[in-house]
N, C-alpha and C positions, 0 to 999 in steps of 0.2 A: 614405847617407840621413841627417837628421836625427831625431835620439832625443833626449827628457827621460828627465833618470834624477834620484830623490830623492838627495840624499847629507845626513847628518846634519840632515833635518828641514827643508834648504833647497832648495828645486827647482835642482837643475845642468842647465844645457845643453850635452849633449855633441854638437860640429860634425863633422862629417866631409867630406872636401875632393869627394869624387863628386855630390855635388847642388848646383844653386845655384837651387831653385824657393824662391819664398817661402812660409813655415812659419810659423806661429805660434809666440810665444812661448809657456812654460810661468811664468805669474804664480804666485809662493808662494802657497798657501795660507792663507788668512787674514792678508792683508796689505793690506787696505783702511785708508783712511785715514777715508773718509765715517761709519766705523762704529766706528772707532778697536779695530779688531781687531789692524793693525799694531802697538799700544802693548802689548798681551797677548800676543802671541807669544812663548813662550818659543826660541821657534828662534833667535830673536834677542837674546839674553839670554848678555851674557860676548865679546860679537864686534862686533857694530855697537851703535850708540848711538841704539837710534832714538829714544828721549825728549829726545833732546837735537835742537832745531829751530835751534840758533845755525849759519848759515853759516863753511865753512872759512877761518882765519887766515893759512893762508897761502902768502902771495905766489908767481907765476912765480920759478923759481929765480935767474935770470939777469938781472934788469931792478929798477930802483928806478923811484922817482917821476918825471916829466919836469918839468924846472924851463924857463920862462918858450916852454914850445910845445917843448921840443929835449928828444929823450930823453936820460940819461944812465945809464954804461954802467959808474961805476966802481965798483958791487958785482958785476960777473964775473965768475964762474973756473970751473974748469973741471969739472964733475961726471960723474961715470962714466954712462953709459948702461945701460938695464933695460929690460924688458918695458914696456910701456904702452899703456892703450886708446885709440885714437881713433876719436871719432863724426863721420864725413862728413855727414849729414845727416836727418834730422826730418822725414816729410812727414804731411800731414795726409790718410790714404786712405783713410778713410769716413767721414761724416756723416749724420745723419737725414737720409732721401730727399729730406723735403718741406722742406728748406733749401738756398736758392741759397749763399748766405755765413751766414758764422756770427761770433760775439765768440769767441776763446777767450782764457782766460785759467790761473795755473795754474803748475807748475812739473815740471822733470825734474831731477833731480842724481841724482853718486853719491857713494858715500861707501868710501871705502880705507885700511887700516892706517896712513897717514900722519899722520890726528890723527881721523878718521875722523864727522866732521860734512859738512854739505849742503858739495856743491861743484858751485854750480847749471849747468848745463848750458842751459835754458830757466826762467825765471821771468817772470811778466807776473802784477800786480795786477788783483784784478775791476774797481778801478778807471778801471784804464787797460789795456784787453784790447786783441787784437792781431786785424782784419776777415781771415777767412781763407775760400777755396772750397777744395770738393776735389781734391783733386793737388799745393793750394801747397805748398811747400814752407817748415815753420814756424824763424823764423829766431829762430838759439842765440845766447843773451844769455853765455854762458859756452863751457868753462869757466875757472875762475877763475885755478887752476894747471894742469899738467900731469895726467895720470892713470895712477898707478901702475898696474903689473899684477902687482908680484912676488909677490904675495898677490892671493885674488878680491875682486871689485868688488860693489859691489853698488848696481843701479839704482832709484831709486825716485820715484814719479811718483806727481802725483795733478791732472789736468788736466779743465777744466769750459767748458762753452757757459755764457756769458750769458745769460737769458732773462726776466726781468723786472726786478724792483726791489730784490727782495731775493735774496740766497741759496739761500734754499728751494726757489724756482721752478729754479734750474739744473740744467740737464742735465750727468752724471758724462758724460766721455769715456773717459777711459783712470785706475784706481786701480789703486793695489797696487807691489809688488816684484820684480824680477827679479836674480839672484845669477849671476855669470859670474864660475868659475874661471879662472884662466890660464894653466895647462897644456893646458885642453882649449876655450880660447876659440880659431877660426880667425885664423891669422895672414895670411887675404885676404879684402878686404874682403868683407861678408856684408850681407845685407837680412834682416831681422826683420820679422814684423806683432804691434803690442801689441794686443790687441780689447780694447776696451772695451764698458761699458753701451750709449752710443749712438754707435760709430764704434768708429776705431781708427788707430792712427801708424807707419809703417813707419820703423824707423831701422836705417841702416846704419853699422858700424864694422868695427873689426880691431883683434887685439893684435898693433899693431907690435916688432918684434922688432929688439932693441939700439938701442933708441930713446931720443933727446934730448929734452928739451923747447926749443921755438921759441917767441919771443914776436917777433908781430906787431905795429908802430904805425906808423897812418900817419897824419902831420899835410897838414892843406889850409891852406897856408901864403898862398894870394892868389886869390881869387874874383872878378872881373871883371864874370860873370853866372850865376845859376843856372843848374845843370847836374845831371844824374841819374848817380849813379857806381855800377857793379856793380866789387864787390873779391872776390877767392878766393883760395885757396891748392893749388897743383896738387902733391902730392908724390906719390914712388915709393914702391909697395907690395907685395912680393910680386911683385914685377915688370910692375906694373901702374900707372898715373899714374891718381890718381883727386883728385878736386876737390872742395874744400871752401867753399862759399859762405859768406864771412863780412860782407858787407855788399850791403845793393842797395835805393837810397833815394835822394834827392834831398839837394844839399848846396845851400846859400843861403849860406851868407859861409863866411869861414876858422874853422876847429875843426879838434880832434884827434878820429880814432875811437877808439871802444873799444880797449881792448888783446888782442888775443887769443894764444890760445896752441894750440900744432901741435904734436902729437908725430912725429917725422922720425928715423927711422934714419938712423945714424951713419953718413957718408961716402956718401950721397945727396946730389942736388937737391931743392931746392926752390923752385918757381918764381909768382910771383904773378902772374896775372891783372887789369888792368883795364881795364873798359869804360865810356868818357863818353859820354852822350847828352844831349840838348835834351829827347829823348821821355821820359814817363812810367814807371817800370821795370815790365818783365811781371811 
């Protein structure tokens, strides 16, 4: 079965490998951000930074800048492997009844003994929010490096519906915090539900075990005519191939994607996926 258990004032979630129904998480206690109770926590006081909003410094271990479209490769070498989390995907699995689509907008990052500030996972401006129904699946802006596990993680979120012209007016989705040790975080993959005020997000991960960091780039080097590309990353887990959607969008001329980054146990595959179409992406 799945159990929460307190440990030192921070809600743990202890997995056990005999279930695999989806559970809710167990949000800390007072770790809202709308109310700013997450900044008064002493739980959090000596371990994470939460007053600190500055985004993580730094870089995938193994990749510099890409000069003129061509990646290059000559800060490489070779780093040991560790524990590490990886989030397969985000979906969005409730919304107020009385909405076909909704704006969301909003962030997810975690934050780990590595320098331990935001290391966004999803981020999207109220400005520029992201049209989403229920079931899609919400697409991860991050993250930015790898994600430690040799020490616990800690997830933290604070995600809102658009609904009028100011702030005020929005709808909370999913607030608060989540803390995942890594001794007793599953190392196959798992499904979570976050509930929030008006909905809630199901996210699936795993702590991969003896695991590298992978960085992902793919350059579109010549466009001829618009075309719709779905990109993923399929790796081995626990002895299971499970997929990671990391692009699925229409490309118009040559550009580089995003850069992502995969954690992949050491002396695995890993294998990308893609799909071109004419048609609109589902």
């Amino acid at each position: 079965m799945y159990r929460a258990e307190k440990r030192g004032g921070i809600n743990g979630l202890v997995v056990s490998h005999s279930a695999v129904d989806m559970f809710s998480m167990t949000i800390i206690e007072n770790s809202r951000h709308r109310d700013g109770s997450i900044y008064r926590n002493k739980a959090f006081e000596g371990h994470f930074c939460i007053t600190n909003r500055d985004e993580t410094r730094l870089e995938p271990m193994m990749f510099s800048e890409p000069t003129d479209c061509r990646p290059s490769w000559e800060t490489c070498s070779m780093h040991s492997a560790c524990a590490m989390m990886q989030i397969f995907s985000l979906k969005l699995a409730k919304i107020p009844i009385d909405n076909d689509c909704i704006q969301l907008y909003g962030y997810i990052a975690v934050r780990n003994d590595l320098d331990k500030l935001l290391n966004y996972v999803v981020n999207y401006s109220r400005d520029n929010p992201i049209i989403m129904r229920q079931g899609d699946l919400i697409e991860m802006t991050g993250p930015k490096r790898g994600i430690s596990m040799c020490c616990s993680v800690l997830l933290e979120f604070d995600m809102r519906i658009k609904k009028g012209e100011q702030e005020k007016d929005d709808l909370q989705l999913i607030d608060g915090a989540i803390d995942y040790i890594g001794l007793i975080t599953a190392t196959f993959p798992f499904t979570k539900r976050i509930n929030g005020d008006c909905g809630a997000v199901d996210i699936t991960l795993a702590r991969v075990y003896w695991a590298v960091e992978a960085t992902i780039q793919v350059i579109i080097s010549d466009v001829q005519s618009g075309f719709n590309l779905y990109l993923s990353s399929l790796c081995f887990v626990s002895d299971v191939w499970k997929e990671i959607q990391l692009f699925n969008g229409p490309i118009g001329e040559s550009c580089g994607l995003r850069r992502y980054v995969v954690a992949v146990s050491l002396d695995t595959w890993m294998h990308l996926k893609l799909k071109v179409s004419t048609t609109p992406p589902a």
